[in-house]
C-alpha positions as protocol buffer text, in pm:
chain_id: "A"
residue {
  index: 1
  type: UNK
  ca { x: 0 y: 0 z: 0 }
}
residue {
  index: 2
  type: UNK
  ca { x: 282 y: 215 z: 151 }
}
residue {
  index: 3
  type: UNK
  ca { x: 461 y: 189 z: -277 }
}
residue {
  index: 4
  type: UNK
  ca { x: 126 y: 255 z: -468 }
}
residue {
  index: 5
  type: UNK
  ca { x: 103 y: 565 z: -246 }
}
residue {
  index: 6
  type: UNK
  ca { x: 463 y: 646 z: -329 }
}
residue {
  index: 7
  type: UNK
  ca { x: 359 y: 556 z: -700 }
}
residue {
  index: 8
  type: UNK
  ca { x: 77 y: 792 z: -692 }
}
residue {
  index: 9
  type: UNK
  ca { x: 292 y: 1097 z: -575 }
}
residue {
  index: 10
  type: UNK
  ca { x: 560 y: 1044 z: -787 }
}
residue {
  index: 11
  type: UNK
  ca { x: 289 y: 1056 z: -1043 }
}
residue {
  index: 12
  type: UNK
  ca { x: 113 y: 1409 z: -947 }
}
residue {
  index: 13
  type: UNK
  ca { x: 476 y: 1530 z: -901 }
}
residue {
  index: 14
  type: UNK
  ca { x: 562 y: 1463 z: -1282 }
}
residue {
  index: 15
  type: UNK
  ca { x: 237 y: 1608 z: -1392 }
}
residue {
  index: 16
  type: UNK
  ca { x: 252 y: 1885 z: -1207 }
}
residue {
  index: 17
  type: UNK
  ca { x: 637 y: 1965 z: -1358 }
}
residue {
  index: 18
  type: UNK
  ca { x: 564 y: 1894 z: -1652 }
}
residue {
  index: 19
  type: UNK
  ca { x: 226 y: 2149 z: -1703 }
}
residue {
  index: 20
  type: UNK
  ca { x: 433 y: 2410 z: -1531 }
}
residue {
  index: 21
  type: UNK
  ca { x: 760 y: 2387 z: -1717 }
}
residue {
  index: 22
  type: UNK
  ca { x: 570 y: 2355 z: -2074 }
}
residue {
  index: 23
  type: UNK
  ca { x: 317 y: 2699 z: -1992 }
}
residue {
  index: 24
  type: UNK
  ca { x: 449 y: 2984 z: -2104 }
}
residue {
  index: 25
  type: UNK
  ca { x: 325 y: 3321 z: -1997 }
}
residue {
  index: 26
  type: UNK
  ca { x: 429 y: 3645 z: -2203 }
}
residue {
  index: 27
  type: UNK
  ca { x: 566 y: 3885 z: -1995 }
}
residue {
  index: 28
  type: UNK
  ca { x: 554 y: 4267 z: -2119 }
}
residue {
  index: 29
  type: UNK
  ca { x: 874 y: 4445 z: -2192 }
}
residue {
  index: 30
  type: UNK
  ca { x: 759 y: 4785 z: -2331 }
}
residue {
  index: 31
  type: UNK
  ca { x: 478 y: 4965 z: -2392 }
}
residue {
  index: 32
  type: UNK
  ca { x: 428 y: 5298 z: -2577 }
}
residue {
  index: 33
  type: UNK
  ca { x: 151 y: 5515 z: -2755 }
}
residue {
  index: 34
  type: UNK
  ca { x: 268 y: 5574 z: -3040 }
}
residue {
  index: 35
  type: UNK
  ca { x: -90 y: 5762 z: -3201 }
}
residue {
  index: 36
  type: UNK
  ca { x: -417 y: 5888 z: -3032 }
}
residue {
  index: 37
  type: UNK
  ca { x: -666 y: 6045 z: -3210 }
}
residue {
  index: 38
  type: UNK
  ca { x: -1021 y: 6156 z: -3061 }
}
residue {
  index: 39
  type: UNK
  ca { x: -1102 y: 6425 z: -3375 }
}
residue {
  index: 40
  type: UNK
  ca { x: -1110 y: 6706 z: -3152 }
}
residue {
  index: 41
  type: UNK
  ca { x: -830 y: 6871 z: -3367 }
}
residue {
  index: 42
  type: UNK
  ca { x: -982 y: 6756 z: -3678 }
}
residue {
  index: 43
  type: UNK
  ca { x: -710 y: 6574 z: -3757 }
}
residue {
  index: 44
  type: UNK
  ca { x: -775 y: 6339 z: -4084 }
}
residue {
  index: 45
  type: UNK
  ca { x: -392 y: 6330 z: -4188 }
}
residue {
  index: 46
  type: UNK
  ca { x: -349 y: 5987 z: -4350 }
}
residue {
  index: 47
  type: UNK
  ca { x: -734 y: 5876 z: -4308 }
}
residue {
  index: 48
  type: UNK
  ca { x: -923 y: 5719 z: -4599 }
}
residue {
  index: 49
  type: UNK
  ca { x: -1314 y: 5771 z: -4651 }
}
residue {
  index: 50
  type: UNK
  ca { x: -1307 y: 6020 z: -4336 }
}
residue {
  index: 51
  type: UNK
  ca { x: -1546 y: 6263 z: -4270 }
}
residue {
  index: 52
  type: UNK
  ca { x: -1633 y: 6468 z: -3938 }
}
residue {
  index: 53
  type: UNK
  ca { x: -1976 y: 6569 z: -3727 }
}
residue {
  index: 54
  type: UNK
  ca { x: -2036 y: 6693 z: -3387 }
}
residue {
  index: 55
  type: UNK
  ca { x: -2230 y: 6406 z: -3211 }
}
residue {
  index: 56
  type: UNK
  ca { x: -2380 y: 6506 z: -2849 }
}
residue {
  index: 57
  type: UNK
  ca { x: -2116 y: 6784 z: -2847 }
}
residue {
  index: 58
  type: UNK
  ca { x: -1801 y: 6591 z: -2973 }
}
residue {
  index: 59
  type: UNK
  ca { x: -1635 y: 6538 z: -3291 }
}
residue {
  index: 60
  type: UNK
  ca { x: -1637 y: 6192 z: -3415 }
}
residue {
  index: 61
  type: UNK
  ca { x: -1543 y: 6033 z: -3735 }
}
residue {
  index: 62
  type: UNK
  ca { x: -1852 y: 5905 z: -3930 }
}
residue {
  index: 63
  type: UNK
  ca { x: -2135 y: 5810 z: -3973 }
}
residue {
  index: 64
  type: UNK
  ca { x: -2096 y: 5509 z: -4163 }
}
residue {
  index: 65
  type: UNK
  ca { x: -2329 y: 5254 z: -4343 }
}
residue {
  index: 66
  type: UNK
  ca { x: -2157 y: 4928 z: -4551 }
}
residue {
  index: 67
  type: UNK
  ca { x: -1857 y: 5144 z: -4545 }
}
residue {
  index: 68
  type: UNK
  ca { x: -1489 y: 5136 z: -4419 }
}
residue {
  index: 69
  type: UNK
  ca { x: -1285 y: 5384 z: -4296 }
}
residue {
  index: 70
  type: UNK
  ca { x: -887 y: 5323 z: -4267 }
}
residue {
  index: 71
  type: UNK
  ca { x: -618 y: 5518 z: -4101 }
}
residue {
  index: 72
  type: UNK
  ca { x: -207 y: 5460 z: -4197 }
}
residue {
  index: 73
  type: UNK
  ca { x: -43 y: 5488 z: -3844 }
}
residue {
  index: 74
  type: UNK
  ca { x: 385 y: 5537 z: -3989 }
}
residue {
  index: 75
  type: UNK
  ca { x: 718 y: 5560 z: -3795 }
}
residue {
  index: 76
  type: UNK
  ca { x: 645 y: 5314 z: -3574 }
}
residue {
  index: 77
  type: UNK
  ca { x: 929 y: 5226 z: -3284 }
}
residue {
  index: 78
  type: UNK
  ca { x: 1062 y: 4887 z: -3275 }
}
residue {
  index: 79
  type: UNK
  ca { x: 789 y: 4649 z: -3145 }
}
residue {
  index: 80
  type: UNK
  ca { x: 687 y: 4313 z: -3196 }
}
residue {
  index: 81
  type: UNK
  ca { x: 294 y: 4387 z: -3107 }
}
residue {
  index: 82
  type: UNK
  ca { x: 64 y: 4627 z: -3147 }
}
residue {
  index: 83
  type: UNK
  ca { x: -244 y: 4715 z: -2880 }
}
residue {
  index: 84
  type: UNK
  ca { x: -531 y: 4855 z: -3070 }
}
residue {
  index: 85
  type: UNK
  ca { x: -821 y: 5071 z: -2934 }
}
residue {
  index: 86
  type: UNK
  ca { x: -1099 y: 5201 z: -3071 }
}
residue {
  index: 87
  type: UNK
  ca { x: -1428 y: 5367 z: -2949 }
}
residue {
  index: 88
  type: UNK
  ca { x: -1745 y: 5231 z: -3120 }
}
residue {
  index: 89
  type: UNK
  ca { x: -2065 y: 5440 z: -3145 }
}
residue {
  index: 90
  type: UNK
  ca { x: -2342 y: 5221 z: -3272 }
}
residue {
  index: 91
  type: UNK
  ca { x: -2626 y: 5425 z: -3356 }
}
residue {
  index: 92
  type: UNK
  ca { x: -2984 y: 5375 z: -3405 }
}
residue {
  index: 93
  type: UNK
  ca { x: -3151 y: 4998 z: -3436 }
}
residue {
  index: 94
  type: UNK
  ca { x: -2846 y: 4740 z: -3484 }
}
residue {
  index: 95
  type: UNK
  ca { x: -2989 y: 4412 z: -3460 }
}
residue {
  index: 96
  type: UNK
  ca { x: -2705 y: 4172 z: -3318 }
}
residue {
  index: 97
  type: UNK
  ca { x: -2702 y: 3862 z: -3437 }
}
residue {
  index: 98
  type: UNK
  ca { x: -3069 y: 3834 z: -3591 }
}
residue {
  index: 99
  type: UNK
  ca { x: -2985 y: 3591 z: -3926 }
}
residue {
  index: 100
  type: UNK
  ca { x: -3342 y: 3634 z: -4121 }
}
residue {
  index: 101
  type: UNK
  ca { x: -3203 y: 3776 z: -4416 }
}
residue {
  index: 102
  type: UNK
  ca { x: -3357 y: 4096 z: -4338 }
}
residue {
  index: 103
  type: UNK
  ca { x: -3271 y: 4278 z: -4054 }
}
residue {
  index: 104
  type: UNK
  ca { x: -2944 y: 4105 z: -3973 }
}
residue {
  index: 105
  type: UNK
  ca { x: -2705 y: 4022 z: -3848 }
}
residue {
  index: 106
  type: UNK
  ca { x: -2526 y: 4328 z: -3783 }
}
residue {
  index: 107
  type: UNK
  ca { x: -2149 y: 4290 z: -3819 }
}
residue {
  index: 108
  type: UNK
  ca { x: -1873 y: 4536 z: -3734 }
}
residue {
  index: 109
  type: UNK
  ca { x: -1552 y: 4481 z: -3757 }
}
residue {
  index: 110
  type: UNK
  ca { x: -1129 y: 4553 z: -3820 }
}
residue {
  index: 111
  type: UNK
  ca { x: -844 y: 4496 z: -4015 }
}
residue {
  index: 112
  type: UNK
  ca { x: -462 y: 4506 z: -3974 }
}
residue {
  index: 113
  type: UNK
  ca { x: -259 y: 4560 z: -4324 }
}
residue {
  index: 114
  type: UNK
  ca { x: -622 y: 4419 z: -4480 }
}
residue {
  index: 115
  type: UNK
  ca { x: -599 y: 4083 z: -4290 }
}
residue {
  index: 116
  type: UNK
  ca { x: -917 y: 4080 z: -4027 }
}
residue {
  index: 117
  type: UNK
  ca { x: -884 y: 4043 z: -3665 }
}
residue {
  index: 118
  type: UNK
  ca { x: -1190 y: 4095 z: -3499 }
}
residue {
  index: 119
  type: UNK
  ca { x: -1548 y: 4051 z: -3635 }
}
residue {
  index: 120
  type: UNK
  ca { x: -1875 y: 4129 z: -3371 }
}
residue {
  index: 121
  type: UNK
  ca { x: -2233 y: 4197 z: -3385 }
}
residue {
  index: 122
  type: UNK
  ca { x: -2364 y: 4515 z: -3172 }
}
residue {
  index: 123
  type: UNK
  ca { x: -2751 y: 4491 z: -3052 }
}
residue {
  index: 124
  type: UNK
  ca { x: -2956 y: 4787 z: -2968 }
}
residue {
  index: 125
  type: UNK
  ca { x: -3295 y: 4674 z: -2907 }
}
residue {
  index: 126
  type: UNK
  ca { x: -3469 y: 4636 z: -2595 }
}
residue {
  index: 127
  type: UNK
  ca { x: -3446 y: 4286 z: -2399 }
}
residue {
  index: 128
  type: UNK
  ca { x: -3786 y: 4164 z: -2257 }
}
residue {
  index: 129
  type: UNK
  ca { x: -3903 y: 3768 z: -2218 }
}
residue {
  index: 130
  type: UNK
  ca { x: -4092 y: 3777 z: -2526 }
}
residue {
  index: 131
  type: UNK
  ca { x: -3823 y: 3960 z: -2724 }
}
residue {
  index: 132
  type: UNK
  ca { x: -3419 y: 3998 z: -2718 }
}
residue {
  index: 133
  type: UNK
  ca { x: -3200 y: 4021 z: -3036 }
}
residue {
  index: 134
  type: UNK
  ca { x: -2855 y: 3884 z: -2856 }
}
residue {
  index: 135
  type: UNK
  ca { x: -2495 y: 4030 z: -2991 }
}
residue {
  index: 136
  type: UNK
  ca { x: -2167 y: 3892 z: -2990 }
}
residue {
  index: 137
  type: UNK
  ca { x: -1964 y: 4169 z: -2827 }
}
residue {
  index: 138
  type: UNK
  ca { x: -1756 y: 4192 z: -2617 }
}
residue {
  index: 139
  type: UNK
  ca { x: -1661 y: 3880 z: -2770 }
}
residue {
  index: 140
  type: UNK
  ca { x: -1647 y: 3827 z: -3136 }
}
residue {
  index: 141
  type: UNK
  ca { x: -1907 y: 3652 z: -3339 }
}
residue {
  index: 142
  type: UNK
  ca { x: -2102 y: 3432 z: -3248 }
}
residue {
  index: 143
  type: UNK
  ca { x: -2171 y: 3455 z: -2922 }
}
residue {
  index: 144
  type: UNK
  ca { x: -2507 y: 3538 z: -2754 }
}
residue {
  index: 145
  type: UNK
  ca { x: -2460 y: 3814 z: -2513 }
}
residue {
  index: 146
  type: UNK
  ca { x: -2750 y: 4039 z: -2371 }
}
residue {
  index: 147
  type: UNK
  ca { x: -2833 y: 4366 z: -2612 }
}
residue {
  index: 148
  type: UNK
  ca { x: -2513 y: 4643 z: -2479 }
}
residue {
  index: 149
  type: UNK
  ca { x: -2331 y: 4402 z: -2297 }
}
residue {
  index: 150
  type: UNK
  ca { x: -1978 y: 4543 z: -2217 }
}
residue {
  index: 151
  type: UNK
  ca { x: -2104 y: 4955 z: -2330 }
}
residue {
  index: 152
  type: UNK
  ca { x: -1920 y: 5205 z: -2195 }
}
residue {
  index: 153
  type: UNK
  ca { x: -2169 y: 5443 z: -2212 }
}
residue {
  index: 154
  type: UNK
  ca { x: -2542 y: 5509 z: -2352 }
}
residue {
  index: 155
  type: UNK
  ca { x: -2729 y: 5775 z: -2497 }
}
residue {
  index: 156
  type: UNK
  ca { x: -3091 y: 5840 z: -2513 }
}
residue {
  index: 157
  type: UNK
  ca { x: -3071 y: 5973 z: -2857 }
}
residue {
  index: 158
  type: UNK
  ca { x: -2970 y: 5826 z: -3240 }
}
residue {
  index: 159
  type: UNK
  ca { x: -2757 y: 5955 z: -3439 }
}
residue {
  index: 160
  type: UNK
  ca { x: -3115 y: 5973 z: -3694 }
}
residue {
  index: 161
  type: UNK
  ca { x: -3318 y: 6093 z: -3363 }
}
residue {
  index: 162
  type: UNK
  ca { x: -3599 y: 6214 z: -3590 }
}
residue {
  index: 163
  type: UNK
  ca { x: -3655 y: 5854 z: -3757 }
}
residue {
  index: 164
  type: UNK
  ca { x: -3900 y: 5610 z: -3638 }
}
residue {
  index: 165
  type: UNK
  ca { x: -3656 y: 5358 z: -3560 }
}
residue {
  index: 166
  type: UNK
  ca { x: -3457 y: 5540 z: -3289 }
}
residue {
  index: 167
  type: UNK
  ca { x: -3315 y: 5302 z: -3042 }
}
residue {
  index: 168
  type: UNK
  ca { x: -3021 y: 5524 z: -2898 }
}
residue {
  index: 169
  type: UNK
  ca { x: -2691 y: 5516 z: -2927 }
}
residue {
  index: 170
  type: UNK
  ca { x: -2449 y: 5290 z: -2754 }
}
residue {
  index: 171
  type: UNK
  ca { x: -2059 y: 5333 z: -2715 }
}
residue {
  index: 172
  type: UNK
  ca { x: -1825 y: 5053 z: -2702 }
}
residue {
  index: 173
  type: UNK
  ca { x: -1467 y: 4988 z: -2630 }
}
residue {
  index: 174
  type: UNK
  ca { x: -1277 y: 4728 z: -2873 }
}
residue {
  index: 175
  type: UNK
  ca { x: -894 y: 4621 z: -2751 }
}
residue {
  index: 176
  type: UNK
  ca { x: -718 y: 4412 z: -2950 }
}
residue {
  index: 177
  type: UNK
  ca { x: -354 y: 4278 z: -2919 }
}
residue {
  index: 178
  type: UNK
  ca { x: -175 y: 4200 z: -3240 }
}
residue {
  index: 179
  type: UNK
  ca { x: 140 y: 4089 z: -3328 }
}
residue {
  index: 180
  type: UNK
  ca { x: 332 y: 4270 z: -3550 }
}
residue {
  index: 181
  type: UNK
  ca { x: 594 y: 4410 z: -3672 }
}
residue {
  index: 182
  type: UNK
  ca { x: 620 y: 4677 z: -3973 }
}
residue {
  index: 183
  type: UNK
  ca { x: 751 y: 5015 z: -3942 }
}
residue {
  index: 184
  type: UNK
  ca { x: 414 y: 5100 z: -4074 }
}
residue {
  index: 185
  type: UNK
  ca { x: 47 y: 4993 z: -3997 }
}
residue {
  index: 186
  type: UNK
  ca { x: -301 y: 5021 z: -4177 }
}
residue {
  index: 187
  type: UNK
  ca { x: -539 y: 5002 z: -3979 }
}
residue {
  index: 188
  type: UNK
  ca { x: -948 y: 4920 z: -4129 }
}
residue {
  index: 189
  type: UNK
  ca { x: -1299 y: 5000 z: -3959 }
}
residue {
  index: 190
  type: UNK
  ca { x: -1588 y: 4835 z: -4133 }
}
residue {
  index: 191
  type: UNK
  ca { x: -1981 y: 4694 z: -4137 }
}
residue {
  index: 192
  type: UNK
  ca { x: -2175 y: 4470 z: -4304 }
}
residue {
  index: 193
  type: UNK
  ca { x: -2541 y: 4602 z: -4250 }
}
residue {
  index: 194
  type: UNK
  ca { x: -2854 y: 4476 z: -4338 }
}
residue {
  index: 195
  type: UNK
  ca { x: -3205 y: 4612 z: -4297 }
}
residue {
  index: 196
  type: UNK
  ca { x: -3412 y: 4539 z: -4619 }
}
residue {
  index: 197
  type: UNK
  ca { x: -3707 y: 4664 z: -4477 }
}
residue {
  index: 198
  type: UNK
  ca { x: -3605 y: 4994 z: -4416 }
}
residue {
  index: 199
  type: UNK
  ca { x: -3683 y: 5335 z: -4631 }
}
residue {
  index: 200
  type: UNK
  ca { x: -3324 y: 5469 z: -4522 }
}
residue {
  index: 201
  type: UNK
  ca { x: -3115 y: 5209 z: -4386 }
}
residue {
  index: 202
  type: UNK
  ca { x: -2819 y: 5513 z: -4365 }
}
residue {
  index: 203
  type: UNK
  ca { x: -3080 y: 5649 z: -4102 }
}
residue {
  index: 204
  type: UNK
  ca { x: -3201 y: 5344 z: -3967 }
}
residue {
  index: 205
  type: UNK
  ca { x: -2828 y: 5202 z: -3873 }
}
residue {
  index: 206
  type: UNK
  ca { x: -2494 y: 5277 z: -3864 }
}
residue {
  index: 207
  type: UNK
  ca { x: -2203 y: 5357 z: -3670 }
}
residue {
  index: 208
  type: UNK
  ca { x: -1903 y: 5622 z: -3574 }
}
residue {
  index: 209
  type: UNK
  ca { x: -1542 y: 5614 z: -3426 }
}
residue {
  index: 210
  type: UNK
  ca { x: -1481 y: 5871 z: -3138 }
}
residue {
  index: 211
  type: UNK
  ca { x: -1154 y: 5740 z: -3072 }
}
residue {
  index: 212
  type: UNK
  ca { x: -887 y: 5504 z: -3232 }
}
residue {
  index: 213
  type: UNK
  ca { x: -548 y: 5487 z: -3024 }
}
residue {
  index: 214
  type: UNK
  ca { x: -237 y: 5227 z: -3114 }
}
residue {
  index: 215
  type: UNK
  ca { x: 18 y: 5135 z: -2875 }
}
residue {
  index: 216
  type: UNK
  ca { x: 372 y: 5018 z: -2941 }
}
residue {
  index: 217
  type: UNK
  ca { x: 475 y: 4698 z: -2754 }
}
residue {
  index: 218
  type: UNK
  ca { x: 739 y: 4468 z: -2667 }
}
residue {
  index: 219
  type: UNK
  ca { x: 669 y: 4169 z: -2538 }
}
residue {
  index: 220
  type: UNK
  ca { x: 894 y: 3815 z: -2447 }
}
């Protein structure tokens, strides 16, 4: 008994070695912002399809409907990863993850040098037992989150406030980590919208960046 107790520890004791030696955990070495941009000094230098309007008294770029918008960040320090963030204003009546053809879903997502990295679905309807249109963010699709799960903030008002599909307007936060490591990055904002049934889809949906900010890193 005394040896198949020995046996058994011996056993745990290899396991637990090996798991630890073979997990690796990156450790940061560096980290610097290298470009920050929240429009407030009309700044479009090196910006593709941008355009400007004062939403709820800031500047934002936008608004946006089955468009992209892309921005050339150049000079960048030596790095071997990039952290990417970008504030998301999803305007009006995005319908998550709905798949009828019609309404849905409602995809946004981003591009590094044209390769994409993230894809979601945003969801501004209400959420009651007998109706609920789920989205995938924070995580990307598909996932079945409550409507404004992870928002940073809210708004009473649409961007189309006038329309009879106002739902509000709802501000997210997308980080991203991505390796990388060109002197220069492109960087690619885009949607895939669908709302068949609508006289204006421009004023029925679509979205706006308040703030797009890339970080140099070094990581081991």
């Amino acid at each position: 008994m005394l040896q198949v107790r020995r046996l058994i520890t011996i056993l745990i004791t290899y396991i637990f070695l090996t798991v630890t030696s073979s997990s690796c955990v990156d450790e940061l070495l560096s980290e610097t912002l290298v470009y920050s941009n929240n429009f407030s000094t009309l700044d479009l230098r090196n910006f593709t399809n941008a355009r400007l309007f004062v939403f709820q008294g800031d500047t934002v770029a936008g608004f946006y409907h089955n468009e992209e918008l892309t921005v050339k960040v150049l000079e960048l320090p030596p790095h071997n990863a990039l952290r990417i963030t970008i504030d998301v204003l999803a305007h009006d009546s995005w319908d998550g993850n709905v798949d009828d053809g019609i309404s849905g879903p409602d995809f946004w997502y981003f591009k590094i040098d044209d390769e994409e990295v993230y894809r979601t679905t945003f969801s501004n309807t209400v959420c009651v037992s007998s109706f609920c249109l789920r989205q995938s963010f924070p995580q990307e699709y598909f996932r079945q989150n409550f409507p404004k799960t992870g928002a940073i903030q809210t708004y009473n008002v649409g961007r189309c406030n006038t329309g009879p599909n106002n739902l509000g307007t709802t501000k997210y936060r997308v980080t991203k980590i991505i390796p990388h490591f060109g002197n220069d990055v492109k960087l690619t904002m885009g949607d895939e919208l669908l709302q068949l049934n609508a006289n204006s889809p421009l004023c029925d949906e679509s979205w706006s960046v308040s703030k797009i900010e890339v970080s140099a890193m070094e990581v081991r």
